[in-house]
C-alpha positions in Angstrom: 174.7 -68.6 233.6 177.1 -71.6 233.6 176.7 -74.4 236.1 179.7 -76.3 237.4 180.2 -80.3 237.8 179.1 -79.8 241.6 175.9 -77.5 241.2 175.0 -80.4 237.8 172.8 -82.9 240.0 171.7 -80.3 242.9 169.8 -78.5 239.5 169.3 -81.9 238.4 167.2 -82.9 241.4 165.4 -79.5 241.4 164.4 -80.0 237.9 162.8 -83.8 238.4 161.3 -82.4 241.8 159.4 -79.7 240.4 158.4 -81.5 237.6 156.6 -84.4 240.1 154.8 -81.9 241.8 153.7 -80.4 238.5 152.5 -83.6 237.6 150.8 -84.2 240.8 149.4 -80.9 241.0 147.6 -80.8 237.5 146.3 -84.6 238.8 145.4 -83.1 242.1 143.2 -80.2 240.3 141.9 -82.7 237.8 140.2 -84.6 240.3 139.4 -82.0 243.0 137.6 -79.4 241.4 135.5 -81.8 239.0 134.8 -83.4 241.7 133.8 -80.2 244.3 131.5 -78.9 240.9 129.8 -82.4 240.9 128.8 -82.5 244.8 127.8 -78.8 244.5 125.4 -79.8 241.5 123.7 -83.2 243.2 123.5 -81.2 246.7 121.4 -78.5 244.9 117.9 -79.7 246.0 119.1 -79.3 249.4 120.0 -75.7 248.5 116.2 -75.4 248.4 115.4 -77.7 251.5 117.9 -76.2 253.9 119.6 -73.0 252.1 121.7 -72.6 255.5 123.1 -76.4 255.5 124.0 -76.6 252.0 126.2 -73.4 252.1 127.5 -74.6 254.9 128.7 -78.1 252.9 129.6 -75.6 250.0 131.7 -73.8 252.2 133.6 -77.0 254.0 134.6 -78.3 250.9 135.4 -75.3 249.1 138.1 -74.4 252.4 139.5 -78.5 251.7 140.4 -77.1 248.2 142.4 -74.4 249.6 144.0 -76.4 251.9 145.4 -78.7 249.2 146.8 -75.5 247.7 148.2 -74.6 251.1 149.9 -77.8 251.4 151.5 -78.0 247.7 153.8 -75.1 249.6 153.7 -77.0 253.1 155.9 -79.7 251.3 158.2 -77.8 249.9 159.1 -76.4 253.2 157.2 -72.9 252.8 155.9 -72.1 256.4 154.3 -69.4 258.0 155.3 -68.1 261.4 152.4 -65.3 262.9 152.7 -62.5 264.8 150.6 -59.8 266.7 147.1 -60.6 268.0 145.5 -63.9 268.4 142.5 -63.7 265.3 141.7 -67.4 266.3 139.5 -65.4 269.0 137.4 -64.1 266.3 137.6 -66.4 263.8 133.2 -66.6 264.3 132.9 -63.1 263.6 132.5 -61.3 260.5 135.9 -59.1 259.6 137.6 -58.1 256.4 141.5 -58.9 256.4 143.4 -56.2 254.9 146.8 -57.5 253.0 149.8 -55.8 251.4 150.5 -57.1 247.8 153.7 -58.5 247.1 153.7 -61.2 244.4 150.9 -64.6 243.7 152.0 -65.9 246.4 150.1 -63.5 248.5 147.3 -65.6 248.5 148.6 -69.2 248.9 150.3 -67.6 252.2 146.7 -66.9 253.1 145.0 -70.2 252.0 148.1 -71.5 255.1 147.1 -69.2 257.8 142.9 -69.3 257.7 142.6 -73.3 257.4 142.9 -73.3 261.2 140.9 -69.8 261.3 137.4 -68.9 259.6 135.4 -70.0 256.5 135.1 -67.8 253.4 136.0 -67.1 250.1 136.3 -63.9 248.2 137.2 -52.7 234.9 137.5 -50.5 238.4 134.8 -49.1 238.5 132.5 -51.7 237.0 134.3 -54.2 239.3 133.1 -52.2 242.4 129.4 -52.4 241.6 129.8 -55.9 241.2 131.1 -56.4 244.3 128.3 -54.4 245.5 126.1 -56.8 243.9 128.0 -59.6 245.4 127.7 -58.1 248.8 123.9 -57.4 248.6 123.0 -60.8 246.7 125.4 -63.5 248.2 127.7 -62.9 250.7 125.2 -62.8 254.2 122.7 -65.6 252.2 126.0 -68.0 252.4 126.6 -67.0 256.0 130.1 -66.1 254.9 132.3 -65.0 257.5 135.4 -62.9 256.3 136.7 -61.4 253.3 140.3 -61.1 252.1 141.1 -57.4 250.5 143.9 -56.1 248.8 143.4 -52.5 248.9 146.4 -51.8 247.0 144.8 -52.6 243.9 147.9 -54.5 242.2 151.3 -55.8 243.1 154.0 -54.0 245.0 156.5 -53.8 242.1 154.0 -52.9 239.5 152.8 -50.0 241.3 155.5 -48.8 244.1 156.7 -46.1 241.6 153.2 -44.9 240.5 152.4 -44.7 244.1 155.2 -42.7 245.1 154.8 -40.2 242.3 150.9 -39.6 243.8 152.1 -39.5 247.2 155.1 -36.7 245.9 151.8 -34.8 244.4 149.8 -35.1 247.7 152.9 -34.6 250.4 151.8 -38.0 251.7 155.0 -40.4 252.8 157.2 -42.0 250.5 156.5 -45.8 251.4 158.7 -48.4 249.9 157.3 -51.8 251.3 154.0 -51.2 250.3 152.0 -48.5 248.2 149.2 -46.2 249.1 146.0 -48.4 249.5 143.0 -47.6 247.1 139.4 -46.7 248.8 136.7 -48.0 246.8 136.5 -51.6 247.5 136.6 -51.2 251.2 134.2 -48.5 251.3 132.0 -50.7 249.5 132.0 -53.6 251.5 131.9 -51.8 254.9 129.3 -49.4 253.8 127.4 -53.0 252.6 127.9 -55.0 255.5 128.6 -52.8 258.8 125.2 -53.2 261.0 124.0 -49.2 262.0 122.8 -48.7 265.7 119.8 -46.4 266.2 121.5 -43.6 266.0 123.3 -44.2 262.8 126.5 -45.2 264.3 128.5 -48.5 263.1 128.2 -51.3 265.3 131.1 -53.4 266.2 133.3 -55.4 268.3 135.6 -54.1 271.1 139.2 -56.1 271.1 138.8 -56.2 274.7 135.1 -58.0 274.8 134.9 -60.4 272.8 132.1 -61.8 273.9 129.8 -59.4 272.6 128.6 -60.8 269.5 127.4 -58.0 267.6 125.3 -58.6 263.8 127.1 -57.3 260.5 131.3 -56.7 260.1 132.6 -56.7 263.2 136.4 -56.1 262.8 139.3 -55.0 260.6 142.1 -57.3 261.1 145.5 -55.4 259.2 147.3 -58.0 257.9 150.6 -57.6 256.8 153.1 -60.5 255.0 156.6 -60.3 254.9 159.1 -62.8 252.7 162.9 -63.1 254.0 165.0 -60.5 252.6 161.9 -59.2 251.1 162.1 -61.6 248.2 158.3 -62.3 247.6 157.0 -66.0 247.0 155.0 -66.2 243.2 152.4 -69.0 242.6 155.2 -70.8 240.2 157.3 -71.1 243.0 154.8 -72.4 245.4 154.0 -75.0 243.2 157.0 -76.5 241.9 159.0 -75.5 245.0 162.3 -75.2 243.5 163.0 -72.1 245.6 164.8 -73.1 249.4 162.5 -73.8 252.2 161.5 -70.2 253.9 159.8 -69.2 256.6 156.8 -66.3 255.7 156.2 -63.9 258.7 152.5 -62.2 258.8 151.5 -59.9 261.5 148.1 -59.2 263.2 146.3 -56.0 264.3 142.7 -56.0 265.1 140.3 -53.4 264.9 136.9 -53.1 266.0 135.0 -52.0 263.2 132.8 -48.9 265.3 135.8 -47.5 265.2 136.7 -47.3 261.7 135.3 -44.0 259.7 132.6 -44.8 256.7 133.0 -41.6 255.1 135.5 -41.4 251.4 137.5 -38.7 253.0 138.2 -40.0 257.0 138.2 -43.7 255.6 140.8 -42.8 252.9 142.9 -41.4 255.6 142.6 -44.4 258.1 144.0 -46.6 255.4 146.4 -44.5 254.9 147.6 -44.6 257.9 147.3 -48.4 258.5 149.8 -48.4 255.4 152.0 -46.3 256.9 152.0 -48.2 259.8 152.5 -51.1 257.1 155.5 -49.5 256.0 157.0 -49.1 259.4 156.4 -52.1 260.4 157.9 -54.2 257.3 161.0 -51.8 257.7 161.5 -53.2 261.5 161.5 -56.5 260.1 163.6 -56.5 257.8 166.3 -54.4 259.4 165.5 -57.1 262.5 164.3 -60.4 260.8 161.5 -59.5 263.7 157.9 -57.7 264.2 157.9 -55.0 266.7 156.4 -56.0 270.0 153.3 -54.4 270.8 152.6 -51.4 272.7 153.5 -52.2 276.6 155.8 -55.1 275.7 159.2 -55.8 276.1 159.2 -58.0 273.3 157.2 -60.1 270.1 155.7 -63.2 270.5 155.4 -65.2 267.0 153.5 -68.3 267.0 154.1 -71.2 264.3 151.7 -71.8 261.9 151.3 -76.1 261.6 149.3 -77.9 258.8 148.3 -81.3 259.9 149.8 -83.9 257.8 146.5 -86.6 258.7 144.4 -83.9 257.9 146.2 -83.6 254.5 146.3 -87.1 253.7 142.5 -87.5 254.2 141.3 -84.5 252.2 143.6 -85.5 249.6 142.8 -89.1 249.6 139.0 -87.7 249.4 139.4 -86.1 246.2 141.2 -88.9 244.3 138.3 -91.3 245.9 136.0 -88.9 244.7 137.6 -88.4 241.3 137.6 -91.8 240.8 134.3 -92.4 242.0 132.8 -89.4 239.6 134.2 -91.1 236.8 132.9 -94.6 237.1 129.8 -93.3 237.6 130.0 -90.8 234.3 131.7 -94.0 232.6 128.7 -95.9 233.7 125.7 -93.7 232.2 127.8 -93.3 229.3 127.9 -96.8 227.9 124.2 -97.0 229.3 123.5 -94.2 226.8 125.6 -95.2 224.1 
């Protein structure tokens, strides 16, 4: 494609822009996460004082990692405006967020939206039972809080067509925003972590108490993201930022989790049915740049997602200090040894 006189230093300025925040991205991962490995290795005794405290430390700096990922697309002017139900209100309880899958960006979107929310982090069939094992070995010993799923199994683009051919096969609806949703990872985890009353029933949360604190996975929040002109965000992009500043919409539902079927059969049909909903819901969007408003409303209330830009600066400046600090002390017992 040619470029013209006028578009010459507009590209220029792109180009030296995303190569600075390249630069300062590498730096920024070269100090942070040698740094977050070193802490985690000289806090390990206290991992066998106080196993609660030192996930809890674990955890706290593992989320300021994420938030310098959320901020490499904060100052490049990709912000995220919410919609639908408040999960703020839950952000104690144990849920699994199911997402749509659109692009890499996916994920930085989400790093954005939960540093003012919870703590967490998170072939086929051999990958399941190691989530299994995951489940039953680490996730309730770290006091972990909620887990990000993408049930699709794979991007929308790579797997729209492949989804629409099985839904053809099983006179399911053709979907276009997202693709049919895959079972076996969310059976897994609820089966894992839902807590089972007397009577063998799930036990969850109710949307409309939530003061009952109930043990084990409490909700479903459906998550769904959607890009302007449904043009997905990758990770390239988010880092080097050479794409215009955009606004990223992602909507809300909560659902108590008592209320969600365990067995393959019902449960495959729930999610189907949340994707459908999906589907309908990304449509309305984009035909309105606007989420529907709930059921009872006149009309959608979004709310606008803010990083703080103090709270930045300090867990930035922390991991150069600490970088810096690290290395004089390697530096140090180096020339002592040699």
């Amino acid at each position: 494609m040619a470029v013209t006189l006028e578009e010459a230093p507009w590209l220029g300025w792109i180009l030296v822009k995303a190569l600075v925040r390249f630069a300062f991205m590498v730096a920024n991962n070269l100090v942070a996460i040698p740094s977050y490995l070193c802490y985690i290795i000289v806090l390990l005794p206290l991992r066998l004082l106080d196993s609660k405290r030192y996930w809890y430390l674990e955890g706290m700096m593992y989320k300021w990692l994420l938030g310098m990922v959320a901020s490499w697309g904060w100052y490049a002017g990709y912000t995220v405006m919410e919609w639908g139900e408040d999960i703020k209100t839950i952000s104690e309880d144990e849920a699994v967020m199911l997402v749509n899958h659109q692009a890499t960006g996916d994920v930085c979107t989400l790093m954005m939206c939960l540093q003012d929310k919870g703590l967490g982090k998170s072939h086929r069939d051999q990958q399941l039972l190691l989530l299994k094992k995951h489940l039953e070995n680490n996730y309730r010993s770290r006091d972990r809080k909620w887990i990000v799923l993408f049930p699709e199994g794979g991007f929308l683009r790579k797997r729209r067509e492949t989804s629409q051919s099985f839904a053809k096969k099983n006179n399911l609806p053709f979907l276009t925003h997202v693709t049919l949703p895959r079972v076996g990872a969310t059976k897994i985890i609820l089966r894992a972590l839902v807590a089972r009353q007397e009577n063998g029933s799930p036990a969850g949360g109710d949307a409309k108490e939530l003061d009952n604190k109930s043990k084990g996975l409490q909700w479903i929040i459906d998550t769904t993201i959607a890009y302007p002109k449904a043009e997905p965000i990758d990770i390239q992009t988010w880092i080097l930022g050479y794409r215009k500043p955009a606004v990223i919409h992602v909507h809300y539902r909560i659902f108590p989790v008592k209320d969600v079927p365990l067995e393959t059969d019902d449960l495959s049909d729930w999610l189907y049915q949340r994707f459908i909903e999906k589907e309908d819901l990304l449509s309305h969007f984009y035909e309105t740049g606007a989420f529907p408003p709930p059921k009872g409303h006149k009309e959608a209330v979004s709310r606008e997602m803010t990083l703080s830009n103090m709270w930045i600066f300090l867990i930035q400046s922390f991991a150069f200090l600490s970088g810096y600090m690290w290395y004089n002390i390697f530096q140090y017992f180096y020339h002592c040894l040699f």
